[in-house]
C-alpha positions in Angstrom: -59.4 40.4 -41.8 -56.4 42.4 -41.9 -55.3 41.9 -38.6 -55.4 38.1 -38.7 -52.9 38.5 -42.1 -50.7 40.9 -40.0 -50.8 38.2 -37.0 -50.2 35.0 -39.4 -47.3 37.5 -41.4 -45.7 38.1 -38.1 -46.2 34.2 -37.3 -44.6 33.2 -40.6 -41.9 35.4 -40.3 -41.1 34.3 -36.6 -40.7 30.7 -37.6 -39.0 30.9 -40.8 -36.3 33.0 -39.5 -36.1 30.9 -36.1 -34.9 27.9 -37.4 -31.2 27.0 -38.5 -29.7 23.9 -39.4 -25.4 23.9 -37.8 -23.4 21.0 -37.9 -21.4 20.7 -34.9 -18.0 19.1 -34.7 -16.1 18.1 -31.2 -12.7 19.4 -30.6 -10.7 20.0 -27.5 -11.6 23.7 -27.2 -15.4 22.4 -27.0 -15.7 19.5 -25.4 -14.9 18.2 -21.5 -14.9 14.5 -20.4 -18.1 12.6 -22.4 -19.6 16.4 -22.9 -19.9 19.0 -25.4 -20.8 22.5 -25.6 -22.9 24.0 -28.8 -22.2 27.8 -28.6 -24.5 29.0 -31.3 -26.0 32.9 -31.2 -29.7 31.3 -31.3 -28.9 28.8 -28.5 -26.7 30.9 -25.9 -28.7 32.2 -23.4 -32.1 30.8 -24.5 -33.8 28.7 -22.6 -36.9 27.5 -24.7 -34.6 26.9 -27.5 -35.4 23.6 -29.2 -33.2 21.2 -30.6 -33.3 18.1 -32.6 -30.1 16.4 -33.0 -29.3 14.3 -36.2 -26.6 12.3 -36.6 -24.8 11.8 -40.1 -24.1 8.1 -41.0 -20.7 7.9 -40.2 -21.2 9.0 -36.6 -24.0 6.8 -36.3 -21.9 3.8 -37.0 -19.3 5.0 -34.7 -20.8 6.0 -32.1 -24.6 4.1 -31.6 -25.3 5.3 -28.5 -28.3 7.7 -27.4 -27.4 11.3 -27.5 -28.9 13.8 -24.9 -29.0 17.4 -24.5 -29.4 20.1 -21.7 -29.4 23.8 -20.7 -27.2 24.5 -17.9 -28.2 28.2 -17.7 -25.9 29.7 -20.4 -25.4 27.1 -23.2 
């Protein structure tokens, strides 16, 4: 019994302190062409990072187009 509460502890702890919510804002330093780059200490250099993307309402009327998102091997 007391190792299942230390492995659903440990479980509890990983996920709560894995997630982060950013909002992320394009700029000339950041972006190139139709692309741009999240640098973000839980994202760099982690492939099985996930992310959802959200947008806010006034991008979503500017810009209603599908969003996508990829690793390249560092961001």
């Amino acid at each position: 019994m007391q190792l299942l509460t230390l492995i659903l502890g440990l479980l509890l702890s990983t996920l709560l302190q894995a997630q982060h919510k950013f909002t992320h804002t394009t700029d000339l330093k950041n972006s190139s062409g139709n692309s741009t780059y999240l640098s973000f200490e839980g994202l760099n250099n982690n492939p099985n990072a996930i992310i959802i993307v959200e947008y806010d309402g006034i991008t979503r009327a500017a810009n209603p187009h599908a969003v996508g998102v990829w690793y390249d091997g560092i961001k």
